[in-house]
Backbone as JSON, one array per atom type, in Angstrom:
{
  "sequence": "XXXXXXXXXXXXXXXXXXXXXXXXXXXXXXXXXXXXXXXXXXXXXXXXXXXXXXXXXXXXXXXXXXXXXXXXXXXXXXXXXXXXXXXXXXXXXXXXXXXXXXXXXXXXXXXXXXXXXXXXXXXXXXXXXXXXXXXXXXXXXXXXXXXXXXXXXXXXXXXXXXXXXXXXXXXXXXXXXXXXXXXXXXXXXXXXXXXXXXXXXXXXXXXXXXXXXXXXXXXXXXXXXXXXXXXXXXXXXXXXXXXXXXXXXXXXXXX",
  "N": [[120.84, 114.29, 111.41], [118.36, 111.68, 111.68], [117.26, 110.59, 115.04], [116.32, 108.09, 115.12], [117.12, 107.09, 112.78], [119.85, 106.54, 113.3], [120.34, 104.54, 115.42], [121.41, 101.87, 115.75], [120.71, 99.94, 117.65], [122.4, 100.15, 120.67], [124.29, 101.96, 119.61], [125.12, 105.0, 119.9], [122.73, 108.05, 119.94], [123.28, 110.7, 117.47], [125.73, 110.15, 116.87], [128.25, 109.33, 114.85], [128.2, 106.08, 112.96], [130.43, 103.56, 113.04], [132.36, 100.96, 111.51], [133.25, 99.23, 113.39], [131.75, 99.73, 115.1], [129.45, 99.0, 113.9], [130.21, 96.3, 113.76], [130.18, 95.36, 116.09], [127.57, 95.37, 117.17], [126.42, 93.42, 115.16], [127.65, 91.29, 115.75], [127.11, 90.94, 118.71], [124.28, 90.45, 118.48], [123.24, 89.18, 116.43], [125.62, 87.13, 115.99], [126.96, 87.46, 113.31], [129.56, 88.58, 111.28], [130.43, 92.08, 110.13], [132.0, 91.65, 108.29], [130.61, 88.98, 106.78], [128.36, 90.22, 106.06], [128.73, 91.86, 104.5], [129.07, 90.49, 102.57], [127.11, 89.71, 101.72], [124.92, 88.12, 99.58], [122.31, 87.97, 96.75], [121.69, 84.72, 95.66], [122.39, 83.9, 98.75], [121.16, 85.23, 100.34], [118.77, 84.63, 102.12], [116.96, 84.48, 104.17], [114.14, 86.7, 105.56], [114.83, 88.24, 107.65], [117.64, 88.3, 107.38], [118.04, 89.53, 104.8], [116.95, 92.59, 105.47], [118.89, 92.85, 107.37], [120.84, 93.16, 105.66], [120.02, 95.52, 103.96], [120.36, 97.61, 105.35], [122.58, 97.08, 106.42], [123.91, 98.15, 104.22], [123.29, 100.64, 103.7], [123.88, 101.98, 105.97], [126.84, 101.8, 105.24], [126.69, 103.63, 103.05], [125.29, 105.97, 103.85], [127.6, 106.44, 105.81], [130.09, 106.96, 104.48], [131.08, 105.0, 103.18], [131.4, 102.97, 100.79], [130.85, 99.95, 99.84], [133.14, 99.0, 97.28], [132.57, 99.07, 93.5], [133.1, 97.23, 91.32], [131.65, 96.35, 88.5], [132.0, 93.82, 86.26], [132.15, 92.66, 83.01], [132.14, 89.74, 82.58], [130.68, 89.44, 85.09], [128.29, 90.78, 84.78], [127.17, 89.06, 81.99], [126.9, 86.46, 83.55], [124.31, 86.96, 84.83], [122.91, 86.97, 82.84], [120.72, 84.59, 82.33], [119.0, 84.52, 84.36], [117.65, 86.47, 87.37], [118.52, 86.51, 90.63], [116.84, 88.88, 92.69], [117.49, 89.37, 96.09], [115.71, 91.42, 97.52], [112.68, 93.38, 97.42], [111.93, 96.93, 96.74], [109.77, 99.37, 96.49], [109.9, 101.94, 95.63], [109.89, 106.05, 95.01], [109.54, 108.21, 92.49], [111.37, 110.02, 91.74], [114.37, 111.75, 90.94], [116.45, 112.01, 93.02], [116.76, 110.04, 94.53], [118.36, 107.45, 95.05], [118.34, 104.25, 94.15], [119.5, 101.88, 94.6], [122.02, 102.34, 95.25], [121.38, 103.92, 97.51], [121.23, 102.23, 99.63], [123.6, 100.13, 98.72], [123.94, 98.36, 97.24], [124.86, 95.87, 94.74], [123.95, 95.25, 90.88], [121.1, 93.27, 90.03], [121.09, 92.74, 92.95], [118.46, 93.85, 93.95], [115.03, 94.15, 93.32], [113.4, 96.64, 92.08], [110.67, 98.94, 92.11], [109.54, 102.16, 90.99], [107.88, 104.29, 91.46], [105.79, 108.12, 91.17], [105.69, 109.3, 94.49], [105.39, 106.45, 95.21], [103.24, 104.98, 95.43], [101.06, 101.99, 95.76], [99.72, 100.83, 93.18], [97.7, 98.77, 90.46], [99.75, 98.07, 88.71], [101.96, 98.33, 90.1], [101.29, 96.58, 91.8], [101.83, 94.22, 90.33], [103.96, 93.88, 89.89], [105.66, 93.3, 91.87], [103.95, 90.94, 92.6], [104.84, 89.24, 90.86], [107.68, 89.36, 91.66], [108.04, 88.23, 93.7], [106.25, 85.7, 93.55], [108.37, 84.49, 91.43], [110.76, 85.41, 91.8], [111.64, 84.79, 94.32], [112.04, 86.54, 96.28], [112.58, 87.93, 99.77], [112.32, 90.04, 101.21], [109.73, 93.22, 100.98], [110.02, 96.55, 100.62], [108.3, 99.26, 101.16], [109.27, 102.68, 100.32], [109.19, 105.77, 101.66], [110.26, 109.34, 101.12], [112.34, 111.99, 102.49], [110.68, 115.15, 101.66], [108.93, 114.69, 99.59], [107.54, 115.18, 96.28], [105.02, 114.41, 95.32], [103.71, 113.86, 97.87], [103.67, 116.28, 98.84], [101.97, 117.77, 96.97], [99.67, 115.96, 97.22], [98.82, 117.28, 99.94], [97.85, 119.92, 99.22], [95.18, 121.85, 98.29], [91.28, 121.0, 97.5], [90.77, 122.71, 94.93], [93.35, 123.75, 94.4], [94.65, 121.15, 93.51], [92.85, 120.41, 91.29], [93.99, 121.7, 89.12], [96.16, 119.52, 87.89], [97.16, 117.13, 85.53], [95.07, 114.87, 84.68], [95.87, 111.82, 85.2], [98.22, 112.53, 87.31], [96.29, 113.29, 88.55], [94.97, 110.91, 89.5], [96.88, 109.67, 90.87], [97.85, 111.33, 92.7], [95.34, 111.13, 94.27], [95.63, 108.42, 95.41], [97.09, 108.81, 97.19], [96.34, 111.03, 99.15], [94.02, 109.56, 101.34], [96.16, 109.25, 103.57], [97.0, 111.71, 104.31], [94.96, 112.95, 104.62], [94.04, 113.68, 107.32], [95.83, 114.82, 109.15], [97.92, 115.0, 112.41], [98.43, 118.49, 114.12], [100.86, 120.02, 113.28], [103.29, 122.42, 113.44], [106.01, 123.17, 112.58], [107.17, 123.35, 109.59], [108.99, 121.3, 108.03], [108.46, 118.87, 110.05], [106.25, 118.45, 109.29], [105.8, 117.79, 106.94], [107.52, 115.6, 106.98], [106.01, 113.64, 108.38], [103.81, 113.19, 107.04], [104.68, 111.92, 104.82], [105.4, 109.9, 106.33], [103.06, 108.92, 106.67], [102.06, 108.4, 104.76], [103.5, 106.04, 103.65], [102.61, 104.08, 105.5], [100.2, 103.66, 104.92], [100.51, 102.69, 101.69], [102.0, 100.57, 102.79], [99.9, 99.53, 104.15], [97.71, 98.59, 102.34], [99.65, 97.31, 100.63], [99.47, 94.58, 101.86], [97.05, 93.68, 101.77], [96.53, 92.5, 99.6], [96.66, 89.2, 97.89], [98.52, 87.86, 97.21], [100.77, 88.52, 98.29], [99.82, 88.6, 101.09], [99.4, 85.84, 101.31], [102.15, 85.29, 101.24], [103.71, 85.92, 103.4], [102.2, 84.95, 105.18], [103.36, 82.86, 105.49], [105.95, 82.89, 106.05], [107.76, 83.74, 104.48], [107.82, 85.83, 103.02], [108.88, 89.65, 104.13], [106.85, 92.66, 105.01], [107.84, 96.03, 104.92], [108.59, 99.44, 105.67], [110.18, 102.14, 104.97], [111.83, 105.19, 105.25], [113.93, 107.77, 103.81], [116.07, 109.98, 103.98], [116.9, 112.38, 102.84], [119.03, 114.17, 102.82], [120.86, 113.91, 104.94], [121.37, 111.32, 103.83], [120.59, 108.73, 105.06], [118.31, 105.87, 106.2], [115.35, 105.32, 107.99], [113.93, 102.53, 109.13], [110.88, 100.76, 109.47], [108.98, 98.73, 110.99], [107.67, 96.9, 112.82], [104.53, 95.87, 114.17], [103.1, 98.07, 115.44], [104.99, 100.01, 114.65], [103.68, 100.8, 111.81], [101.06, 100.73, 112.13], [97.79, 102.31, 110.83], [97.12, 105.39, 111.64], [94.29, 106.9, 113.9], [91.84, 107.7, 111.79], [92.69, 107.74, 109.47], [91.89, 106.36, 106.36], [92.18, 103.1, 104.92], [90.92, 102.73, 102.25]],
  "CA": [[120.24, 112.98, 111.11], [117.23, 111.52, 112.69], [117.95, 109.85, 115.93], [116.13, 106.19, 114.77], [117.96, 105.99, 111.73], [121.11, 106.13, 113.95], [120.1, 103.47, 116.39], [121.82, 99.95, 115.69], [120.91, 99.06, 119.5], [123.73, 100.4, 120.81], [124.9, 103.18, 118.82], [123.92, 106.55, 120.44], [121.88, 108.74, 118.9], [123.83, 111.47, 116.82], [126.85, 109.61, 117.01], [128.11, 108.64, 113.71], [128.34, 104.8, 112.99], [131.45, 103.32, 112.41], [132.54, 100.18, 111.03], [133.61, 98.67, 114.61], [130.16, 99.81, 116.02], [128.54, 97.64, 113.35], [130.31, 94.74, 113.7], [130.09, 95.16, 117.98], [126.38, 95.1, 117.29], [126.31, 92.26, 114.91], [128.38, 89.75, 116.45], [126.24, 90.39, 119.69], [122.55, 90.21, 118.39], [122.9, 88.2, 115.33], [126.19, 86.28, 115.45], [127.07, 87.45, 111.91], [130.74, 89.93, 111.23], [130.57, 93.1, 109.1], [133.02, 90.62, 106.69], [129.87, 88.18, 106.03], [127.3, 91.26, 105.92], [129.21, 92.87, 103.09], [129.53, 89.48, 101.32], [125.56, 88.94, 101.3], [124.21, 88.68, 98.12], [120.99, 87.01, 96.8], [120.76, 83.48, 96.55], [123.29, 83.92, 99.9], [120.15, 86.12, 101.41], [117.84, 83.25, 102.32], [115.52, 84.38, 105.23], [113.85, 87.77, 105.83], [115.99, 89.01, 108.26], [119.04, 88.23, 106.51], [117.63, 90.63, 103.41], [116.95, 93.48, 106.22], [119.85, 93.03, 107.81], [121.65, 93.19, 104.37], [119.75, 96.97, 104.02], [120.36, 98.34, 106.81], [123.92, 97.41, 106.81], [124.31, 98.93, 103.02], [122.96, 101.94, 103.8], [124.68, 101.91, 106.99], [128.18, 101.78, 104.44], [126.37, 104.79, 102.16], [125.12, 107.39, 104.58], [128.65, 106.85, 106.38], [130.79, 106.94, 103.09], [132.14, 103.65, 103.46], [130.87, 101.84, 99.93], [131.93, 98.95, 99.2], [133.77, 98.93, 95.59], [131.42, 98.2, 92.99], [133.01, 97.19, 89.58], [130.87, 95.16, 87.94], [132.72, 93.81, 85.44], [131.69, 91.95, 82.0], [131.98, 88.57, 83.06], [129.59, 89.48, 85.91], [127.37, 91.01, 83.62], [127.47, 87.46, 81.35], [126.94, 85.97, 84.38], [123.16, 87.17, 84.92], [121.77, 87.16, 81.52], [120.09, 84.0, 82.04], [118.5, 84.5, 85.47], [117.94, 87.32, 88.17], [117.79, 86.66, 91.91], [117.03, 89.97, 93.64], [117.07, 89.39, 97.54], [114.68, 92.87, 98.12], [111.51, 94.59, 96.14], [112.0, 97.88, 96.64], [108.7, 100.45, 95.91], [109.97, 103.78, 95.88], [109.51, 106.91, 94.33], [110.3, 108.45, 91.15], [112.61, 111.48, 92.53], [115.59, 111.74, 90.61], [116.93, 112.09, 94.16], [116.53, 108.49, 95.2], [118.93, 106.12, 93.7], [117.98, 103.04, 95.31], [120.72, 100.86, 94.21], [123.16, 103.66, 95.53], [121.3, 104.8, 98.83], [121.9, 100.13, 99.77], [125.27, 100.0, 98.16], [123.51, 96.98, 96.29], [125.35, 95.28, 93.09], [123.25, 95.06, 90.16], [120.9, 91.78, 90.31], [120.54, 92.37, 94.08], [117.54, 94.76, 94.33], [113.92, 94.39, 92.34], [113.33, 98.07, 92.03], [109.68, 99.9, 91.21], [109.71, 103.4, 90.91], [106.53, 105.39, 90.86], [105.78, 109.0, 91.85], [104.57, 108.76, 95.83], [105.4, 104.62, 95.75], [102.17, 104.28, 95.74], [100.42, 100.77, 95.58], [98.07, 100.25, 92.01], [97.65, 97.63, 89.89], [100.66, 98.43, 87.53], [102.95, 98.32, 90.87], [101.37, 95.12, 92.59], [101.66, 93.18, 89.02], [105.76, 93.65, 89.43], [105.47, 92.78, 93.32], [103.58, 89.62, 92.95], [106.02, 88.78, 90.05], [108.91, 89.16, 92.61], [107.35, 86.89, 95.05], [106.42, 84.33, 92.9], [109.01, 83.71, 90.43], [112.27, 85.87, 91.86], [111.43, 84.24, 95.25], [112.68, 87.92, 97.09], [112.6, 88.19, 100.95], [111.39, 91.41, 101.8], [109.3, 94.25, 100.38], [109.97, 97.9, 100.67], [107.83, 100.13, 100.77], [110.3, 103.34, 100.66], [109.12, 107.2, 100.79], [111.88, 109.98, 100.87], [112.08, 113.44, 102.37], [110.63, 116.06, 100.38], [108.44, 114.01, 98.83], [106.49, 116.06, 95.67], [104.0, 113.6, 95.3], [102.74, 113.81, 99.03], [103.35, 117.49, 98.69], [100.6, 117.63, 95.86], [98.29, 115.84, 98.24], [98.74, 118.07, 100.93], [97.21, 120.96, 98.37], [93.54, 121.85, 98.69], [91.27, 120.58, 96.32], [91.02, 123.57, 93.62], [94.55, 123.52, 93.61], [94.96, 119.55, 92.8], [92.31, 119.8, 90.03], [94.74, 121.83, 88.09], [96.96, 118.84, 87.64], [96.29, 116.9, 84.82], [94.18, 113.52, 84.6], [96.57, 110.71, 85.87], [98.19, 113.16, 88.38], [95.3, 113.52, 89.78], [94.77, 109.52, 90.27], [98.37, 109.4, 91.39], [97.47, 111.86, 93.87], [94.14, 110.49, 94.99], [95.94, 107.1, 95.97], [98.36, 109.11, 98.28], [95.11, 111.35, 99.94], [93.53, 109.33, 102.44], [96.65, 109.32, 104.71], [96.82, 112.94, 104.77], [93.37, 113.98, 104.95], [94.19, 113.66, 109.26], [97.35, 114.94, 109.85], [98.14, 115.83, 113.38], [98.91, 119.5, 114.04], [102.42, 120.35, 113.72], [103.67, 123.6, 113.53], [107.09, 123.1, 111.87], [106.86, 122.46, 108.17], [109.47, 119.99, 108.0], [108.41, 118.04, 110.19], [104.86, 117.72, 109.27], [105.96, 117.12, 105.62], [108.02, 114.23, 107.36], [104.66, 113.03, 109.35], [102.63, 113.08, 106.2], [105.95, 110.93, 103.69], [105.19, 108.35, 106.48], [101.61, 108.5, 106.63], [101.59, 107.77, 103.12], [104.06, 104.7, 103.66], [101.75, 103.2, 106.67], [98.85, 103.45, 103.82], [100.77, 101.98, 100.99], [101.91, 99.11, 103.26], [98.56, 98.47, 104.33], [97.17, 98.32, 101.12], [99.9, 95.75, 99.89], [99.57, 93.82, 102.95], [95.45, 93.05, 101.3], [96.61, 91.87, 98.34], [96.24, 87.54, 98.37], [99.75, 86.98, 96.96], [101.44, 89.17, 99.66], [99.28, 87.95, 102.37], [99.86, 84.41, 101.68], [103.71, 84.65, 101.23], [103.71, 86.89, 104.57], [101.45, 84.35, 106.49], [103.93, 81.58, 104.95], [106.96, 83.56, 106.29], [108.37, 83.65, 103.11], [108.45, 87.43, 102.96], [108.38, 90.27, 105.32], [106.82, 93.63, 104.07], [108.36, 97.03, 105.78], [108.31, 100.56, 105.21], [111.46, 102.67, 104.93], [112.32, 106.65, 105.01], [115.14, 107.84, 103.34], [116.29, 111.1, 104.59], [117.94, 113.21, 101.78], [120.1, 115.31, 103.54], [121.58, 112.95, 105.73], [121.63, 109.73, 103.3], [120.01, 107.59, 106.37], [116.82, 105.35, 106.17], [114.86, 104.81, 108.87], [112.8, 101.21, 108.66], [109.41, 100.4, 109.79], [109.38, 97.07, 110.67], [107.21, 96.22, 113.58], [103.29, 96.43, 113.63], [102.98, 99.8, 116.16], [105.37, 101.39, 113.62], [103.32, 100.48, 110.49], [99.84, 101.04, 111.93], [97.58, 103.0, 110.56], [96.68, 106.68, 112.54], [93.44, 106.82, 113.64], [91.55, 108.52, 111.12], [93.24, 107.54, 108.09], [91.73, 105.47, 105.62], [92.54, 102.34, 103.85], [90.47, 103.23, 100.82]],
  "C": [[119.2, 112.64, 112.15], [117.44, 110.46, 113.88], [117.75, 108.55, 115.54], [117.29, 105.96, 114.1], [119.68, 106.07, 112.16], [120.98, 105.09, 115.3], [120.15, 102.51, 116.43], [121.87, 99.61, 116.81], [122.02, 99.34, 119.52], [124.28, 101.11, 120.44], [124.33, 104.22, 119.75], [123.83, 107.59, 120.02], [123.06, 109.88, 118.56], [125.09, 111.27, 116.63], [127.49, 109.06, 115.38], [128.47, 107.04, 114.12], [129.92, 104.14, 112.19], [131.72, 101.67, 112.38], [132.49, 99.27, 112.1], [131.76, 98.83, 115.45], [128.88, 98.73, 115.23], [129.1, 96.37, 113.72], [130.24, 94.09, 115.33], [128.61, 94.37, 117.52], [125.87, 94.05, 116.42], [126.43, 90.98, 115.59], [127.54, 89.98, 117.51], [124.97, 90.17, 119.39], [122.27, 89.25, 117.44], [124.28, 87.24, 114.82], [126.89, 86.21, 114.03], [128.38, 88.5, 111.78], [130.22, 90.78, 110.09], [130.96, 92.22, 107.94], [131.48, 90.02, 106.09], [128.61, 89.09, 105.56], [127.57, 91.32, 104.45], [129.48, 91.61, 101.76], [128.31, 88.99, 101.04], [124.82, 89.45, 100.03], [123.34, 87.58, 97.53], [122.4, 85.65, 95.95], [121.56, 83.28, 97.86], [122.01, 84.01, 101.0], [119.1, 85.09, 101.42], [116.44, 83.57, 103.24], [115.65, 86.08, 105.16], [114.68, 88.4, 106.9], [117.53, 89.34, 107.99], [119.08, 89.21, 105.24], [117.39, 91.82, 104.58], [117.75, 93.86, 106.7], [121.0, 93.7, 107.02], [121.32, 94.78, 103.96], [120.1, 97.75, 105.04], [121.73, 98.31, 106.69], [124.28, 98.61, 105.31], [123.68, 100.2, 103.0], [123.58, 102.47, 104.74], [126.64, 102.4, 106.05], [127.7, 103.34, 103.58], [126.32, 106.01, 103.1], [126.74, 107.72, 105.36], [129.75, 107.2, 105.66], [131.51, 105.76, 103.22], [131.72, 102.67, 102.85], [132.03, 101.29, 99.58], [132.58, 99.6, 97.32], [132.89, 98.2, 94.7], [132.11, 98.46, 91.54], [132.78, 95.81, 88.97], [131.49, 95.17, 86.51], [131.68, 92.86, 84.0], [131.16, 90.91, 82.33], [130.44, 88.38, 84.11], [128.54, 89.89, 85.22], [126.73, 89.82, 82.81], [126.82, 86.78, 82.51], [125.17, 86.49, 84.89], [122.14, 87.39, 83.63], [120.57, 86.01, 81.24], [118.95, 83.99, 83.26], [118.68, 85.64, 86.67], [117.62, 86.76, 89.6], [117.96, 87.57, 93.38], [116.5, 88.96, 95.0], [115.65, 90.22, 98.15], [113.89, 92.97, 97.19], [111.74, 96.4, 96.93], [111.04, 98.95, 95.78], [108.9, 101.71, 96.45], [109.41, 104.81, 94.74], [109.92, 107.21, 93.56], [111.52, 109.53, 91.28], [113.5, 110.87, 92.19], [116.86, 111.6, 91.97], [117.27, 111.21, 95.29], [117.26, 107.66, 94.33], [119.08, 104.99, 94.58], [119.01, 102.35, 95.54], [121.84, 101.25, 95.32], [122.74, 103.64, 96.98], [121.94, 102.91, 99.67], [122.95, 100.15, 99.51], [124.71, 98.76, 97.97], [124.56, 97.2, 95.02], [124.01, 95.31, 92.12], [122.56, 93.67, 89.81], [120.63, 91.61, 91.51], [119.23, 93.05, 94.61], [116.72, 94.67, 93.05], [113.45, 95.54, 92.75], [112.02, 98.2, 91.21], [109.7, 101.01, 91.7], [108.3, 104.65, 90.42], [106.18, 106.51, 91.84], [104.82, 108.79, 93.04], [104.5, 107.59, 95.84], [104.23, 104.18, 96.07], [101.68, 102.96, 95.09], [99.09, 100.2, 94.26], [98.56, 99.23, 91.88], [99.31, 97.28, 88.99], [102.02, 97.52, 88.88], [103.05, 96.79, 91.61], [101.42, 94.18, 91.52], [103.55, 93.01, 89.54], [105.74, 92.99, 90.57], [105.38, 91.6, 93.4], [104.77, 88.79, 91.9], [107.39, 88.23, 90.94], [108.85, 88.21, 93.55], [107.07, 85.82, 94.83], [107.21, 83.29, 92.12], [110.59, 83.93, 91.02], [112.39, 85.42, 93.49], [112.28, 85.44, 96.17], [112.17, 87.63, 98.47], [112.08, 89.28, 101.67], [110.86, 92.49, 100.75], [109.06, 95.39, 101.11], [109.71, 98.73, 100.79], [108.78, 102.0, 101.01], [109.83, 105.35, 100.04], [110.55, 108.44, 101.16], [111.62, 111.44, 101.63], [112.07, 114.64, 101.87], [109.98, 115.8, 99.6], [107.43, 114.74, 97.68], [104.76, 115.55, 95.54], [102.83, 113.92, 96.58], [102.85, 115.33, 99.05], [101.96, 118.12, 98.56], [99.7, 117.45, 97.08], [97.52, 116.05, 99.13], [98.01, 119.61, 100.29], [95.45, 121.05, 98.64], [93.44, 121.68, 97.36], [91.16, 121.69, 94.76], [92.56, 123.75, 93.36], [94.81, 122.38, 93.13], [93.87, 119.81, 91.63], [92.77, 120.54, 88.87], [95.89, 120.89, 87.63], [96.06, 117.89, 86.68], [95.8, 115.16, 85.15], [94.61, 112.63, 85.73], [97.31, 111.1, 87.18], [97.3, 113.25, 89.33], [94.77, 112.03, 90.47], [95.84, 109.4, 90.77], [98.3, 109.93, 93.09], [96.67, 111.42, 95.13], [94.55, 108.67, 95.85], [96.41, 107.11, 97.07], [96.93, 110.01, 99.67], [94.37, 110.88, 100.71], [94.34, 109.38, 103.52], [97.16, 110.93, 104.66], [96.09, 113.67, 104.86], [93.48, 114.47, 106.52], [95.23, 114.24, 109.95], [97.42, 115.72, 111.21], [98.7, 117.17, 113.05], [100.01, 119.81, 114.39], [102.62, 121.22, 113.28], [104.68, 123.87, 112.2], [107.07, 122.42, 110.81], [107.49, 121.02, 107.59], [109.38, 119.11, 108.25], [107.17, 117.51, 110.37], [104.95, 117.24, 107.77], [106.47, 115.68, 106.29], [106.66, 113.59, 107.85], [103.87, 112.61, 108.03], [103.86, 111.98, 105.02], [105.63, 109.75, 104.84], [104.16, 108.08, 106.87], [101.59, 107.6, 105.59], [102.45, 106.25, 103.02], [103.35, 103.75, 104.14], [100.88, 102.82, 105.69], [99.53, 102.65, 103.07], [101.1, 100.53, 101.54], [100.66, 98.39, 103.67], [97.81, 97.99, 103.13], [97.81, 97.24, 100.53], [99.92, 94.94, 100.41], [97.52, 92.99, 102.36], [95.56, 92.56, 100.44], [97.1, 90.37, 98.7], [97.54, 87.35, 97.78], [100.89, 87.33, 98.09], [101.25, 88.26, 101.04], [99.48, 86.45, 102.81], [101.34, 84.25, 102.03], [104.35, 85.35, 102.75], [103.29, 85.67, 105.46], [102.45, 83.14, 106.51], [105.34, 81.69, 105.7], [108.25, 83.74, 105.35], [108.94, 85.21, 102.85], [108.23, 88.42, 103.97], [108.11, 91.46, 104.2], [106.79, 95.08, 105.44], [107.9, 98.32, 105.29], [109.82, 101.3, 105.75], [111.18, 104.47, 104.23], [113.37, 107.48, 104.72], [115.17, 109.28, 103.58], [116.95, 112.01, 103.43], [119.35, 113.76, 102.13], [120.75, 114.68, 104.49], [122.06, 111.52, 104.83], [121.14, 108.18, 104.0], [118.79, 106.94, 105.89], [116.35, 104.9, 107.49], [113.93, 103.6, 108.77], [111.84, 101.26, 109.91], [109.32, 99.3, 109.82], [107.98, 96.64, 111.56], [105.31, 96.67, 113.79], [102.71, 97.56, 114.63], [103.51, 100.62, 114.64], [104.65, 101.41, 112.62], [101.85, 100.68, 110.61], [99.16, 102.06, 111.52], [97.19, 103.96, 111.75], [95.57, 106.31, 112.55], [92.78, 107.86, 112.9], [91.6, 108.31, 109.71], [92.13, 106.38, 107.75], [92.08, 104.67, 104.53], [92.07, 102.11, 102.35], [91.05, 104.01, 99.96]]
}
């Protein structure tokens, strides 16, 4: 596992996380027990940190095997047909290999989920986004790429190989291509595929960070917008939260 995404302040690195180590590091930084973590669920999740906190711990319960029980029963079902209020947006990728819901240990109703190959940022993606922000009044946005990513693969291809992909592939592609036109030189494939899955996150967050419904509900403190790496092979996410981690490389472009 990657040392960040084992680092609840206080945890040390390769250590697994155990139930007691979350709730040490709750109760001292945020005052809050494991008990009320695991009981947060939108309209509960009120402020942006409280929806982050709420990921972090449910993934925290997944990568360690320690999900909650999730039977969503009828009643509960009944019980959202007239109204949804996800806490999170969540823009990940299409990879069968990503089950968003699953990697969180979210209920159904707590996570606004888009799903497009490489999470990248069009029109299609920021139409659901601003939706979430305006009407489902959500707390944080997601941006979430994965390791292994095919999408940023692709984009890592020279161009006579990408112009055998067909049409829309190839705009799919071209959205993900400015943050890997630069990539530092790394040796080890793995972990320049990893370098280039969070290039392409830094880009997509900057890009939804320009858009005027974002920007206002951001400047408003209404929402926070992150970037998240989901590890496959471990089950871990690492978050992107602070504006070092989220800047762009130099080189890259926001176009």
């Amino acid at each position: 596992m990657n040392g960040k995404a084992n680092q609840l302040e206080g945890v040390p690195e390769d250590q697994p996380i155990t139930e007691q180590d979350l709730e040490r590091v709750l109760v001292i930084q945020n005052g809050i027990t494991m008990k009320d973590v695991a009981q947060l669920k939108a309209p509960s999740v009120k402020t942006t940190a409280e929806a982050i906190l709420a990921l972090k711990i449910g993934n925290a319960r997944f990568f360690s095997g320690t999900k909650l029980p999730h039977d969503f029963s009828a009643l509960e079902r009944r019980t959202q047909i007239l109204t949804q209020t996800p806490f999170a947006v969540i823009l990940g990728c299409s990879d069968s290999r990503v089950p968003t819901e699953i990697i969180y240990d979210q209920q159904p109703g707590d996570l606004f989920v888009i799903r497009v190959a490489g999470n990248v940022v069009a029109a299609s993606t920021l139409g659901s986004i601003e939706y979430a922000i305006k009407h489902l009044k959500t707390r944080v946005v997601v941006v979430m790429g994965h390791e292994g990513c095919g999408a940023v693969q692709a984009a890592m291809l020279d161009q006579a190989a990408r112009s055998f992909e067909p049409q829309h592939v190839q705009l799919l592609i071209d959205c993900i291509l400015p943050s890997v036109s630069n990539l530092p030189r790394i040796r080890d494939p793995k972990a320049r595929m990893r370098e280039a899955v969070i290039a392409n996150i830094r880009l997509q967050v900057h890009k939804l960070k320009q858009n005027l419904v974002v920007k206002e509900a951001v400047q408003n403190n209404e929402i926070a917008v992150i970037g998240a790496y989901y590890e496959i092979s471990s089950g871990a996410v690492d978050f992107f939260e602070t504006e070092e981690e989220l800047c762009l490389d130099d080189g890259e472009s926001p176009s």
